[in-house]
N, CA, C and O atoms as a CHARMM CRD file, in Angstrom:
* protein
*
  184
    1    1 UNK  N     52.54700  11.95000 -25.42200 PROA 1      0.00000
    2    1 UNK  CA    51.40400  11.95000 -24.55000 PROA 1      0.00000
    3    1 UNK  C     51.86600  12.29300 -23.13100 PROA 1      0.00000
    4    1 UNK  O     52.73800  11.74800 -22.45500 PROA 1      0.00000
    5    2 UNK  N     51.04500  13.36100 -22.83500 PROA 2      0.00000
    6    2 UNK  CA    51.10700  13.27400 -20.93600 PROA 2      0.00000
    7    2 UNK  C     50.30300  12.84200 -20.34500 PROA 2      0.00000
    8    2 UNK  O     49.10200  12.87000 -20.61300 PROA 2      0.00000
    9    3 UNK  N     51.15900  12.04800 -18.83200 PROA 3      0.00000
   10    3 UNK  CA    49.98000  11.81800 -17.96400 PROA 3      0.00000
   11    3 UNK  C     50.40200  11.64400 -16.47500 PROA 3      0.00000
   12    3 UNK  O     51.53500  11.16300 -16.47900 PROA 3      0.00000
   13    4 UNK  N     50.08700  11.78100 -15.57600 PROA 4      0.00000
   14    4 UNK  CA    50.56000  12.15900 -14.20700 PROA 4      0.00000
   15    4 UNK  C     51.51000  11.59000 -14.02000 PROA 4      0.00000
   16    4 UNK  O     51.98300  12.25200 -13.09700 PROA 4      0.00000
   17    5 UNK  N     52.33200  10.65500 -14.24700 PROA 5      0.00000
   18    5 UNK  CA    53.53900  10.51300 -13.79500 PROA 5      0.00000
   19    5 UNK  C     55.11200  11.57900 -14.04900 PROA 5      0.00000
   20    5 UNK  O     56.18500  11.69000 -13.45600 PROA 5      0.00000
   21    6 UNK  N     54.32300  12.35400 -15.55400 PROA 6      0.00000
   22    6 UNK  CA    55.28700  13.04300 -15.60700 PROA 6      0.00000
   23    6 UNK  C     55.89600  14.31500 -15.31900 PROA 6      0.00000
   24    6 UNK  O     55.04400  15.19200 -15.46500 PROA 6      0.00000
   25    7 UNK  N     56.84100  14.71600 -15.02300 PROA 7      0.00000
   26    7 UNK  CA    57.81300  15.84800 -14.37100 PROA 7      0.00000
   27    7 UNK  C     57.73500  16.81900 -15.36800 PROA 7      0.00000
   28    7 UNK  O     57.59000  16.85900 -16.58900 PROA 7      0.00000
   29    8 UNK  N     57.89800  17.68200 -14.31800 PROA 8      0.00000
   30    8 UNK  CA    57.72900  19.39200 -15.30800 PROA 8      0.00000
   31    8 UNK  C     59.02100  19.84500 -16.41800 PROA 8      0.00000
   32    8 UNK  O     59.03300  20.65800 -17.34300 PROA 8      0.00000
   33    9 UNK  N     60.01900  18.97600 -15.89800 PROA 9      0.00000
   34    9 UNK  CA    61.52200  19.16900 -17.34600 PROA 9      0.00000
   35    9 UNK  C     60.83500  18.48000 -18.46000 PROA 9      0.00000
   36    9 UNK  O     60.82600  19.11400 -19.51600 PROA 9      0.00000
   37   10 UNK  N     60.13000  17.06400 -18.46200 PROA 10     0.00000
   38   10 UNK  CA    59.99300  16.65000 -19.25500 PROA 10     0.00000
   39   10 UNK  C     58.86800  16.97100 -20.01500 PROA 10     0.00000
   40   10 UNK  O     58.88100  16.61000 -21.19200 PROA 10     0.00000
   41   11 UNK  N     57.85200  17.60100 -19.56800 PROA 11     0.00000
   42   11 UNK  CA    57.05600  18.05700 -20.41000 PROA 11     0.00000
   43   11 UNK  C     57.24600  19.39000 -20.84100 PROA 11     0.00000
   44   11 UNK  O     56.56900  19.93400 -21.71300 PROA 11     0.00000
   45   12 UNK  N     58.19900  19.92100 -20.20200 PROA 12     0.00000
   46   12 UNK  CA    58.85500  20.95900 -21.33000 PROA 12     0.00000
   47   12 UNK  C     59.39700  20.66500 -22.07600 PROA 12     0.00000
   48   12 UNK  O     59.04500  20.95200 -23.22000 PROA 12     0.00000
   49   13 UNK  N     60.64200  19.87100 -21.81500 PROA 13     0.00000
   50   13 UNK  CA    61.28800  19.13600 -23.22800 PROA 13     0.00000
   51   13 UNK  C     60.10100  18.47300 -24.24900 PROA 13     0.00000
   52   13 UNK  O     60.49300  18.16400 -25.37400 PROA 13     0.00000
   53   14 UNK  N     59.20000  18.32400 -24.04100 PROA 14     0.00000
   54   14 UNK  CA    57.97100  17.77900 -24.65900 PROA 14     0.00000
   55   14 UNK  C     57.55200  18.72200 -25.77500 PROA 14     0.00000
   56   14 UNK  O     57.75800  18.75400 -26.98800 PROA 14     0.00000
   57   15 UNK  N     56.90700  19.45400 -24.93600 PROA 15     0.00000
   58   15 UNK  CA    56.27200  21.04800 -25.36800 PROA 15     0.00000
   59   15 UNK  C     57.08700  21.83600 -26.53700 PROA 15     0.00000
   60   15 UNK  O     56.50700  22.46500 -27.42200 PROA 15     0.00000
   61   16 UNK  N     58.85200  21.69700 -26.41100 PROA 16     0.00000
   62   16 UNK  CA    59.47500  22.05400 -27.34600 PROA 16     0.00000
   63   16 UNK  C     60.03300  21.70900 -28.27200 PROA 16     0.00000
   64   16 UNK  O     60.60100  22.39800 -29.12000 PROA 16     0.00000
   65   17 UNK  N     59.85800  19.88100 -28.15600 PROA 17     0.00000
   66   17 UNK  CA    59.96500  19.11200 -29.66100 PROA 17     0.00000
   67   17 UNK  C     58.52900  19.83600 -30.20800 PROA 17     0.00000
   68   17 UNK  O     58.70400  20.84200 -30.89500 PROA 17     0.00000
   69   18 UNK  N     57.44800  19.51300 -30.02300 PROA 18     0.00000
   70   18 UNK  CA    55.85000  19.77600 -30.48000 PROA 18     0.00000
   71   18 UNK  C     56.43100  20.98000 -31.04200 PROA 18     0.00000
   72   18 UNK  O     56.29700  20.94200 -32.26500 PROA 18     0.00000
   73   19 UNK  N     57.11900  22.20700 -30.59100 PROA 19     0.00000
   74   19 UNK  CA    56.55700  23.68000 -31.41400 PROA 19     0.00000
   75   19 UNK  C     57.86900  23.74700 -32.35900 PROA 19     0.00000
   76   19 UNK  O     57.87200  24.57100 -33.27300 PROA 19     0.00000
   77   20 UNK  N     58.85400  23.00000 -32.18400 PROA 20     0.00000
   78   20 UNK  CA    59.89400  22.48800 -33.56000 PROA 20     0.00000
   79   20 UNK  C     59.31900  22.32100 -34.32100 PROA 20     0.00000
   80   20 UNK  O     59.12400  23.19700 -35.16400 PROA 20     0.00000
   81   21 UNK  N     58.64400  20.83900 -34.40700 PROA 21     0.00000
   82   21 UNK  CA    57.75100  20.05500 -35.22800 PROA 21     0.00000
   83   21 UNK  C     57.09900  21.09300 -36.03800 PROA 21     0.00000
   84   21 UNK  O     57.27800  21.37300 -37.22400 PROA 21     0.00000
   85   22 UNK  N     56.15000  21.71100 -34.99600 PROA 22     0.00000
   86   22 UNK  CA    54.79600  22.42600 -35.47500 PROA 22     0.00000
   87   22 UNK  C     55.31600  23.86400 -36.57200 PROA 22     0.00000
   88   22 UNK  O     54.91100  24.14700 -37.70000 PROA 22     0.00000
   89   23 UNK  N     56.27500  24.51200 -35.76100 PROA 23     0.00000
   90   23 UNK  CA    57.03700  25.79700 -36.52100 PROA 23     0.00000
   91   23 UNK  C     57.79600  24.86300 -38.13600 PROA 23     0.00000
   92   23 UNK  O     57.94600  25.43000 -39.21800 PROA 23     0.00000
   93   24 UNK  N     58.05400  23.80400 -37.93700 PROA 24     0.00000
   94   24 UNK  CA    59.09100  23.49500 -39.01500 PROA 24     0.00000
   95   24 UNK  C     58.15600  22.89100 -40.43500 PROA 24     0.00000
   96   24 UNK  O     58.29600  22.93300 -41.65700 PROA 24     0.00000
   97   25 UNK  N     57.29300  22.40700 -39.60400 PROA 25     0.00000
   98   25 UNK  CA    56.24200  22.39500 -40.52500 PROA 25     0.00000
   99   25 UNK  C     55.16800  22.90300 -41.13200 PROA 25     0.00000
  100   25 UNK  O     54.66300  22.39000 -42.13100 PROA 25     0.00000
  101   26 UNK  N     54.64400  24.21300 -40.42300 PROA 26     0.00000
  102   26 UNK  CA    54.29200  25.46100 -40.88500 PROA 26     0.00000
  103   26 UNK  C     54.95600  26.01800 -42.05300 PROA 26     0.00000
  104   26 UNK  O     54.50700  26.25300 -43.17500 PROA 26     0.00000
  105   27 UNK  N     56.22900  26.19800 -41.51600 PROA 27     0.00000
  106   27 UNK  CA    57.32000  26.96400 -42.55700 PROA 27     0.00000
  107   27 UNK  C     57.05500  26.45300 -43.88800 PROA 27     0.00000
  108   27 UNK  O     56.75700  27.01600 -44.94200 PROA 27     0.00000
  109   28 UNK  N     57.31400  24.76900 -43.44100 PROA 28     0.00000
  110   28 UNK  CA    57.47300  23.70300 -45.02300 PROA 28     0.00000
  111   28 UNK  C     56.27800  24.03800 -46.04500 PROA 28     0.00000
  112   28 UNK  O     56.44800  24.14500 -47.26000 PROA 28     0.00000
  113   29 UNK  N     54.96600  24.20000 -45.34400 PROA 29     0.00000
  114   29 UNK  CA    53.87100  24.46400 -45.82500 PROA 29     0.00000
  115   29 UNK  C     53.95700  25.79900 -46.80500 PROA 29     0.00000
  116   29 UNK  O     53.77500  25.89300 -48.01900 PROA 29     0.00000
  117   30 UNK  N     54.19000  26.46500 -46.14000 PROA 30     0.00000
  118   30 UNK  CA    54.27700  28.17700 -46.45400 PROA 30     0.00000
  119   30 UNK  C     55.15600  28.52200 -47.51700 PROA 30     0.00000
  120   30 UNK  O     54.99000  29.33100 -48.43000 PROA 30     0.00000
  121   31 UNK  N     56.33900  27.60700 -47.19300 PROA 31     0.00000
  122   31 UNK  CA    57.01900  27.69700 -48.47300 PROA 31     0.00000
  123   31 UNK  C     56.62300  26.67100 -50.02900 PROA 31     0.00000
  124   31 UNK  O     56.89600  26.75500 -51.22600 PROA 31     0.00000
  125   32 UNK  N     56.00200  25.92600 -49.32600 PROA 32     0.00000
  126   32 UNK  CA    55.22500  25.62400 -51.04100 PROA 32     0.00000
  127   32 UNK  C     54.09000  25.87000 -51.21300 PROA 32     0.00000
  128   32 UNK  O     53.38700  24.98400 -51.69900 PROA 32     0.00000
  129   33 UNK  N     53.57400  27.00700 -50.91600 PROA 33     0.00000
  130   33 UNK  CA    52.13100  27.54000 -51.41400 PROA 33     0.00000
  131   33 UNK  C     51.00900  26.76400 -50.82300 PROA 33     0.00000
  132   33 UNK  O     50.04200  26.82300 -51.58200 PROA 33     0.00000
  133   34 UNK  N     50.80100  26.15400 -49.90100 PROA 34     0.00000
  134   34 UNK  CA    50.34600  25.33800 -49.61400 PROA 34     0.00000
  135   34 UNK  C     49.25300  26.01600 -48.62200 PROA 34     0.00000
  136   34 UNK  O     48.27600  25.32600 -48.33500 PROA 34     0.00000
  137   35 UNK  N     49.34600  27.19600 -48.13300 PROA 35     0.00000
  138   35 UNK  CA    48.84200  28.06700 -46.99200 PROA 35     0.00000
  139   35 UNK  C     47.98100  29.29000 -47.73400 PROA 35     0.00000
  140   35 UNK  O     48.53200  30.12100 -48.45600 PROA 35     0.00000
  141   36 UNK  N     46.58300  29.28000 -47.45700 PROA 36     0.00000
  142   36 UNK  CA    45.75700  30.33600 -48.18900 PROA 36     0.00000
  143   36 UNK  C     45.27600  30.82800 -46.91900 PROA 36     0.00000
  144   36 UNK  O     45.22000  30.19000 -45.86800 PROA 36     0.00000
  145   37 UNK  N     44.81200  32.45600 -47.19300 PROA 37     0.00000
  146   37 UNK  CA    44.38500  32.98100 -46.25400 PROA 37     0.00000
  147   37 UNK  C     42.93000  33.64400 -46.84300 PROA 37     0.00000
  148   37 UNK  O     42.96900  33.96400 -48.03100 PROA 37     0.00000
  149   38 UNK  N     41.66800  33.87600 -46.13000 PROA 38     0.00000
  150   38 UNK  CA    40.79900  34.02300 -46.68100 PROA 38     0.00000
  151   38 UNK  C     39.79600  34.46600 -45.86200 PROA 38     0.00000
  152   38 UNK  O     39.05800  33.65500 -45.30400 PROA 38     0.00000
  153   39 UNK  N     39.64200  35.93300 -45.67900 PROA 39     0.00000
  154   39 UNK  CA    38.29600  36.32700 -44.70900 PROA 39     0.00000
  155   39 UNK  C     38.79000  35.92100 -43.06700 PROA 39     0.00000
  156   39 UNK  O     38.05200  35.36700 -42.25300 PROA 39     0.00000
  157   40 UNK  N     39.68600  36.18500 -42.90800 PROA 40     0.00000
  158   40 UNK  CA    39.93700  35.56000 -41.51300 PROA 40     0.00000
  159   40 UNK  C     40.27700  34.54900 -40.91700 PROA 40     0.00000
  160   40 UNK  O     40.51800  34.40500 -39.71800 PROA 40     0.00000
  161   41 UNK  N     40.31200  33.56500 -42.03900 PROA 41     0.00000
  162   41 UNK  CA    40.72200  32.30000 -41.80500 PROA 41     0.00000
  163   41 UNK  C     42.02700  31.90500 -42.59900 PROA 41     0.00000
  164   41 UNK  O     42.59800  32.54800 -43.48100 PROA 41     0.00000
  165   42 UNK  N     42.34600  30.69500 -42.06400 PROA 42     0.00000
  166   42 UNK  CA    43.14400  30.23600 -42.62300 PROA 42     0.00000
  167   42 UNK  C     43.08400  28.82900 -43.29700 PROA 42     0.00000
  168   42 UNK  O     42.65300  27.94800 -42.55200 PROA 42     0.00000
  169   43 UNK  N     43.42700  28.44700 -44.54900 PROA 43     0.00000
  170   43 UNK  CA    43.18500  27.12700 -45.39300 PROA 43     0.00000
  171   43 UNK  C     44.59800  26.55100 -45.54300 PROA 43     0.00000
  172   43 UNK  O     45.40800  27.18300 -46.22200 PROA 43     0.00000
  173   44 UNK  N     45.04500  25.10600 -44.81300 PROA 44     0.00000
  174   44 UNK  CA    46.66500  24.73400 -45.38600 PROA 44     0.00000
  175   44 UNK  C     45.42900  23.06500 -46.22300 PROA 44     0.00000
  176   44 UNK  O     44.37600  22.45500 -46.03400 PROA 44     0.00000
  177   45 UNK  N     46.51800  23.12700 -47.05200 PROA 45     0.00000
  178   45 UNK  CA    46.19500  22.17800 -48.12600 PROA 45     0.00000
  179   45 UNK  C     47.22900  21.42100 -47.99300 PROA 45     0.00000
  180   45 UNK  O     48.39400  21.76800 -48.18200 PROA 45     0.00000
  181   46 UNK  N     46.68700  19.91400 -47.52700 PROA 46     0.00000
  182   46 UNK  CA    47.52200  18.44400 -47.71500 PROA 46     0.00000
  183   46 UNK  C     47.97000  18.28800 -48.46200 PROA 46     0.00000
  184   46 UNK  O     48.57700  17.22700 -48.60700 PROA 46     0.00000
């Protein structure tokens, strides 16, 4: 979470755990079929 106390290193260091996370778990998805694409959209299945 941000909120005004915090400094611009740290919400970068922030920002780039989040798109680890987010990229690493995309991937995980993608690699077990888990990711449909359809008319423009996109469907990931829990």
């Amino acid at each position: 979470m941000v909120n005004h106390s915090d400094n611009v290193s740290g919400m970068k260091k922030m920002g780039q755990y989040i798109e680890k996370i987010t990229l690493a778990k995309g991937l995980q998805y993608h690699l077990e079929d888990r990711v449909l694409t359809c008319h423009k959209k996109t469907i990931v299945f829990s």
